[in-house]
C-alpha positions in Angstrom: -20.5 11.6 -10.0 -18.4 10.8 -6.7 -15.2 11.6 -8.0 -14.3 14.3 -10.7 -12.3 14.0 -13.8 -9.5 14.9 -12.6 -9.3 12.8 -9.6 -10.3 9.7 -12.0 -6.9 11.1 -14.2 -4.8 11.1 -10.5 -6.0 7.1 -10.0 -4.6 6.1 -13.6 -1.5 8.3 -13.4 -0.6 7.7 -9.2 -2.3 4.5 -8.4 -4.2 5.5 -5.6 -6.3 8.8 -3.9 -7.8 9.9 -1.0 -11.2 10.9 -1.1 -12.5 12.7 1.8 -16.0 12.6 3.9 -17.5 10.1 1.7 -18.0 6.7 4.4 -18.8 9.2 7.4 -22.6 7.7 7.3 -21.2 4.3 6.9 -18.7 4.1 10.1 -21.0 2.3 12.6 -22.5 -0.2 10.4 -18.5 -1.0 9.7 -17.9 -1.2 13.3 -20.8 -3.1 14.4 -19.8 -5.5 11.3 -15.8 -5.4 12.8 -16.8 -6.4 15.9 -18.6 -9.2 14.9 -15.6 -10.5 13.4 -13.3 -10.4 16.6 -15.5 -12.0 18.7 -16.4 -15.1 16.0 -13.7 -14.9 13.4 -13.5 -17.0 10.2 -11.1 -19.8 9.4 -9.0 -17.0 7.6 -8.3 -14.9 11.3 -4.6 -14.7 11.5 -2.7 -13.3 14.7 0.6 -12.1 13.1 2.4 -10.9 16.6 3.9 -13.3 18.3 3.1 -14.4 22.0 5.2 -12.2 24.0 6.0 -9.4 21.9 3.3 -7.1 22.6 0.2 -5.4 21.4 -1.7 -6.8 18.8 -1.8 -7.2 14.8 -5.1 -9.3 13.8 -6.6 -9.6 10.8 -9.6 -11.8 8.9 -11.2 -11.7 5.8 -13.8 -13.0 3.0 -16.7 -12.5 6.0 -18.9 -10.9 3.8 -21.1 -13.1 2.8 -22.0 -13.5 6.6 -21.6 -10.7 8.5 -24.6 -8.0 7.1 -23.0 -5.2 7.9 -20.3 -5.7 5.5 -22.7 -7.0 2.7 -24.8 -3.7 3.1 -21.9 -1.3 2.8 -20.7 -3.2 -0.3 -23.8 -3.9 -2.2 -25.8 -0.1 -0.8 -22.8 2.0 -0.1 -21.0 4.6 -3.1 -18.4 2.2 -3.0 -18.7 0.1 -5.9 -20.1 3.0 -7.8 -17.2 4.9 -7.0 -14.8 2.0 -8.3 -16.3 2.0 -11.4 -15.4 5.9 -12.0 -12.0 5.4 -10.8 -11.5 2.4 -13.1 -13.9 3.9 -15.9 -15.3 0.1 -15.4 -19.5 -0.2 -17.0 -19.3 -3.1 -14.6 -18.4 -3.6 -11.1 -17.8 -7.1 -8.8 -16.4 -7.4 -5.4 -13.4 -9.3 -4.8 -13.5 -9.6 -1.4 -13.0 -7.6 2.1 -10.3 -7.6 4.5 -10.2 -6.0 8.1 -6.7 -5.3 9.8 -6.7 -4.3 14.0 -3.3 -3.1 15.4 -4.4 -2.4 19.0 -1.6 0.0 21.2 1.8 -0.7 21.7 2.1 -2.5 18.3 5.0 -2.7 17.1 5.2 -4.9 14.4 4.6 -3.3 10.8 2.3 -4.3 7.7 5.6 -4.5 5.4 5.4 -3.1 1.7 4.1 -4.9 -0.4 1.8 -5.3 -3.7 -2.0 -7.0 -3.3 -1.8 -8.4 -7.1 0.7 -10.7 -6.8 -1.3 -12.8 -3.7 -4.5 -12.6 -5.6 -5.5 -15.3 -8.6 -6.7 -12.2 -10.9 -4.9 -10.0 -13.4 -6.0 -6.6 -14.9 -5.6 -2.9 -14.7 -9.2 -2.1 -14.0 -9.0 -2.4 -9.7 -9.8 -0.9 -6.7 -8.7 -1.5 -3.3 -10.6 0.6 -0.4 -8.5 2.0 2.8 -11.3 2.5 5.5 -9.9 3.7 8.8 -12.7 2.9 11.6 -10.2 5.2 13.9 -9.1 8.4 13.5 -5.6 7.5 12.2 -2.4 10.2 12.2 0.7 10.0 10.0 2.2 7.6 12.4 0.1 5.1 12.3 -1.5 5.3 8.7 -1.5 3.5 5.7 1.2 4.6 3.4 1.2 4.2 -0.7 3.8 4.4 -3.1 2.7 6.4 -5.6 3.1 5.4 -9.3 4.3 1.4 -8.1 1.3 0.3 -10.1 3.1 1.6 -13.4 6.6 -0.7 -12.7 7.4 -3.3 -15.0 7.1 -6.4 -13.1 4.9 -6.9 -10.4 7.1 -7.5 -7.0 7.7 -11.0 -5.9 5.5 -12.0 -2.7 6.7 -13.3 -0.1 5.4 -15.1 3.6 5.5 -12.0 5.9 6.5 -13.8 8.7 9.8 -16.0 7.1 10.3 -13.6 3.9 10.4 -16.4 2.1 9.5 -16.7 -1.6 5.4 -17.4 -2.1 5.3 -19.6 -5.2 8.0 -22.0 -6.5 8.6 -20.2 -9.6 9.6 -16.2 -9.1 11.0 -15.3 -12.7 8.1 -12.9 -13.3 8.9 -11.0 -10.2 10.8 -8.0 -9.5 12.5 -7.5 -6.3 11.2 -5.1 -4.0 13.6 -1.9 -4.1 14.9 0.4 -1.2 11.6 2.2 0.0 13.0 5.5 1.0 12.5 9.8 0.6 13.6 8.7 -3.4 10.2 7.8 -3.9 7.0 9.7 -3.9 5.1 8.4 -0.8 1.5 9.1 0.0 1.2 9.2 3.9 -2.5 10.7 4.4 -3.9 11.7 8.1 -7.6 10.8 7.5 -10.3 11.7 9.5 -13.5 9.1 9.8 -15.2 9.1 6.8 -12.6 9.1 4.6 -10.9 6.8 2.7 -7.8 5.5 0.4 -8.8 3.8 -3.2 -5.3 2.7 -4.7 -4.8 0.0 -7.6 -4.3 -4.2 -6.6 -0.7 -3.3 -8.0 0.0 -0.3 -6.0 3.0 -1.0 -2.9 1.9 0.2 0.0 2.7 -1.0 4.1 1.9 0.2 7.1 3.9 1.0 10.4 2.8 -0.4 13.8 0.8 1.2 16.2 2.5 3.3 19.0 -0.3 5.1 19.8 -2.3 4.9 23.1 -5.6 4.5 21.0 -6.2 1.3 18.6 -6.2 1.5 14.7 -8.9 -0.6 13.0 -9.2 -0.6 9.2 -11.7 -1.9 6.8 -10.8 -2.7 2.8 -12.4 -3.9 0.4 -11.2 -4.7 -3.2 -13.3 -4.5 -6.2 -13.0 -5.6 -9.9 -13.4 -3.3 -13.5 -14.0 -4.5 -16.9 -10.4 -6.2 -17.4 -10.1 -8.3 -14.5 -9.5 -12.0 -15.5 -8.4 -15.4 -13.6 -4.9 -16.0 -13.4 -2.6 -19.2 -11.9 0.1 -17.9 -10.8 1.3 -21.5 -9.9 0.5 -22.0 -6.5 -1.8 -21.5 -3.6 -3.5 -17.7 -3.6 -4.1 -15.7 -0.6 -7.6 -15.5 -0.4 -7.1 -19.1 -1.5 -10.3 -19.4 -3.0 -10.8 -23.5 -2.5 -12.5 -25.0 -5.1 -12.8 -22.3 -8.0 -12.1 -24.1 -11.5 -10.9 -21.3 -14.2 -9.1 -21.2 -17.0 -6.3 -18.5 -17.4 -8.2 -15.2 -19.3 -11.9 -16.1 -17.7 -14.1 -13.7 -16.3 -14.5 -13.9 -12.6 -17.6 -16.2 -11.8 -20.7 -13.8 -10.9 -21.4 -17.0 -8.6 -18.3 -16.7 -6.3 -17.9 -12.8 -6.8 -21.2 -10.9 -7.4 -21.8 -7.6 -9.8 -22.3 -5.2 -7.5 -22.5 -2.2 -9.8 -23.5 -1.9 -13.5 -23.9 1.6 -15.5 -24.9 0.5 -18.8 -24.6 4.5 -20.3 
């Protein structure tokens, strides 16, 4: 066992913990995998600071199914074995992977936000890996909202760059409330090797980088037992061209593979 009973009881009741040491062998196959990336990214590579602002926010994902590095750590890594403790999941599939580069002089933030509402699944049974590839301080680190997975809507998403609404239809949505010392934020300093795991509904954001060194990050999000298809009515983010489902299907093993199974 990666994680102990009580740190499985800390995921359900905060939505997210830091586990410590555990991707310290894994670090160089990530950044050999990260750099692929930059220098041939996918269709999905976004630039989100504009020309003339300074420094540098990029980000790609869904590579994994061509860059091996990334493939290795998902499918021969603790990771999706780990998942499956957290979410007390018998099975285990990857959703996909995401990396995120703010280089120096960054200034523009990862605003707070919610994965699930972006994503065409529903369920309780998620994890989300935080991978730092950088040695990362409290000024420059991911930072969680702890117990936002529990609130009663899900928060309505929104285009980062216009704020403007993502689908047509919000009336499920809740709006985003004041982010401030009221709530119970998880700002971790992580050393390589270590990680965040936090729940597809957990908010979280990120500031810029101010730092004179760059801050790359590797996730990955992974699906438990009670993860089903849902339209939410308008184009996802992944988008996910070309999947047929009905609302309540399982995920296709096809377009998201088991990774992990414990059949005790």
């Amino acid at each position: 066992m990666y994680l102990s009973e009580s740190q499985v009881q800390d995921y359900e009741r905060d939505g997210a913990i830091v586990i410590k040491g555990v991707f310290k062998d894994w670090i160089d196959c990530l950044v050999t995998g990260f750099d692929k990336v930059l220098a041939d990214p996918s269709e999905h590579g976004r630039e989100n600071v504009a020309q003339g602002d300074g420094g540098r926010f990029f980000e790609d994902y869904c590579n994994w199914q061509r860059i091996e590095e990334f493939k290795r750590w998902i499918t021969e890594s603790p990771a999706a074995e780990i998942a499956a403790q957290a979410t007390r999941s018998k099975r285990i599939q990857v959703f996909h992977e995401h990396i995120l580069l703010k280089e120096p002089g960054t200034a523009k933030a990862t605003p707070w936000h919610q994965d699930m509402p972006y994503y065409c699944v529903s369920g309780e049974q998620t994890a989300s890996y935080w991978v730092p590839l950088d040695a990362v301080t409290k000024a420059n680190s991911l930072q969680v909202v702890l117990g936002s997975h529990r609130w009663p809507k899900l928060v309505r998403p929104t285009r980062w760059s216009t704020n403007e609404p993502w689908y047509q239809s919000d009336l499920d949505y809740m709006d985003m409330p004041e982010i401030d010392s009221r709530q119970n934020i998880l700002v971790p300093k992580l050393e390589l090797g270590d990680c965040v795991l936090f729940n597809f509904k957990t908010v979280h954001g990120a500031p810029g980088n101010s730092l004179t060194s760059r801050r790359r990050a590797f996730s990955t999000r992974f699906m438990g037992d009670d993860v089903r298809y849902i339209n939410r009515g308008g184009p996802t983010s992944p988008p996910f061209d070309g999947l047929v489902q009905k609302d309540g299907d399982k995920m296709p093993l096809d377009w998201f593979p088991e990774v992990y199974y414990n059949d005790k």
